[in-house]
C-alpha positions in Angstrom: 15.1 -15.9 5.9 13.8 -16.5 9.6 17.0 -17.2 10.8 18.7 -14.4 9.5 15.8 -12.6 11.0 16.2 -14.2 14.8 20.0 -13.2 13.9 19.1 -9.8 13.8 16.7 -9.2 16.7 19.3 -11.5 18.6 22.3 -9.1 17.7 20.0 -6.0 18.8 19.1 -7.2 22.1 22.8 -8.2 22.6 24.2 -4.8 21.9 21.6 -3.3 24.9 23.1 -1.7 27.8 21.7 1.2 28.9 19.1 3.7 27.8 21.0 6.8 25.6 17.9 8.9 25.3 14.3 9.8 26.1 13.1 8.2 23.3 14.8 4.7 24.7 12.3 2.2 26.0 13.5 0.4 28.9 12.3 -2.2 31.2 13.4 -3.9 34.8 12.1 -7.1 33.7 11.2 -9.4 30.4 8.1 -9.9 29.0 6.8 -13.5 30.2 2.9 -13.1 28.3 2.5 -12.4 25.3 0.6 -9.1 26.4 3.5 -7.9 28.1 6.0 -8.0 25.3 6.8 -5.1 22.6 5.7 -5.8 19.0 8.6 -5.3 16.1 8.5 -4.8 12.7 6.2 -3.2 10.1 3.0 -4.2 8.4 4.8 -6.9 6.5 6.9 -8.6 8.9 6.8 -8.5 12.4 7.5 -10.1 15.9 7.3 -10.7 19.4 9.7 -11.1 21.5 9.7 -12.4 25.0 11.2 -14.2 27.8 15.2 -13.9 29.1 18.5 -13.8 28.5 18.9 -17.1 29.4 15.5 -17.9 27.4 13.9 -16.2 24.5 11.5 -16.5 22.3 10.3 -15.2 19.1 7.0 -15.2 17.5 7.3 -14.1 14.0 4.9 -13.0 11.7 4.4 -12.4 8.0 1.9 -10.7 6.3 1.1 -13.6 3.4 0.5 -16.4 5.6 -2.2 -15.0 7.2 -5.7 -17.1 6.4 -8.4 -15.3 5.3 -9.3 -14.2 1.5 -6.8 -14.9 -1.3 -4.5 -11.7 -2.1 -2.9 -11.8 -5.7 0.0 -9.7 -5.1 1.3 -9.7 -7.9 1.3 -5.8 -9.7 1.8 -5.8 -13.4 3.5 -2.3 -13.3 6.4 -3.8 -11.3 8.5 -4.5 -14.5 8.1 -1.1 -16.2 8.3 0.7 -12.8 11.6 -1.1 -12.0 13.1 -0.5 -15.5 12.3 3.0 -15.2 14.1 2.9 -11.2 17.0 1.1 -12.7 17.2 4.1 -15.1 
């Protein structure tokens, strides 16, 4: 999954030219520190990326291997909930 995920954030930064509206972020230089880069994602999965064209890298992040106190994730009302989705 992590490489199809690099895949992606790869194939968006590749297809940036130029900013097409307001609500475009653009910068004159990359992110070196880690404070300087742009966090993407959602609550589950996430990264940072930084460095270059010639040099990225991506520090990913997913929600359940965080440390910390045990999360049981799993909901019993999945099945019935799906099976009433699924119609």
């Amino acid at each position: 999954m992590h490489i199809s995920v690099l895949a992606l954030f790869a194939r968006a930064l590749a297809n940036c030219t130029t900013p097409d509206s307001a609500l475009d972020l653009w910068y004159r230089q990359s992110a070196h520190n880690w404070d300087q880069a742009l966090p993407v994602g959602n609550v589950r999965l996430a990264a940072i990326v930084l460095g270059d064209a010639k040099r990225e890298h991506f520090q990913l992040n997913e929600d359940s291997i965080w440390g910390g106190t045990r999360h049981d994730r799993a909901n019993p009302g999945t099945s019935e909930a799906f099976r009433r989705f699924a119609g």
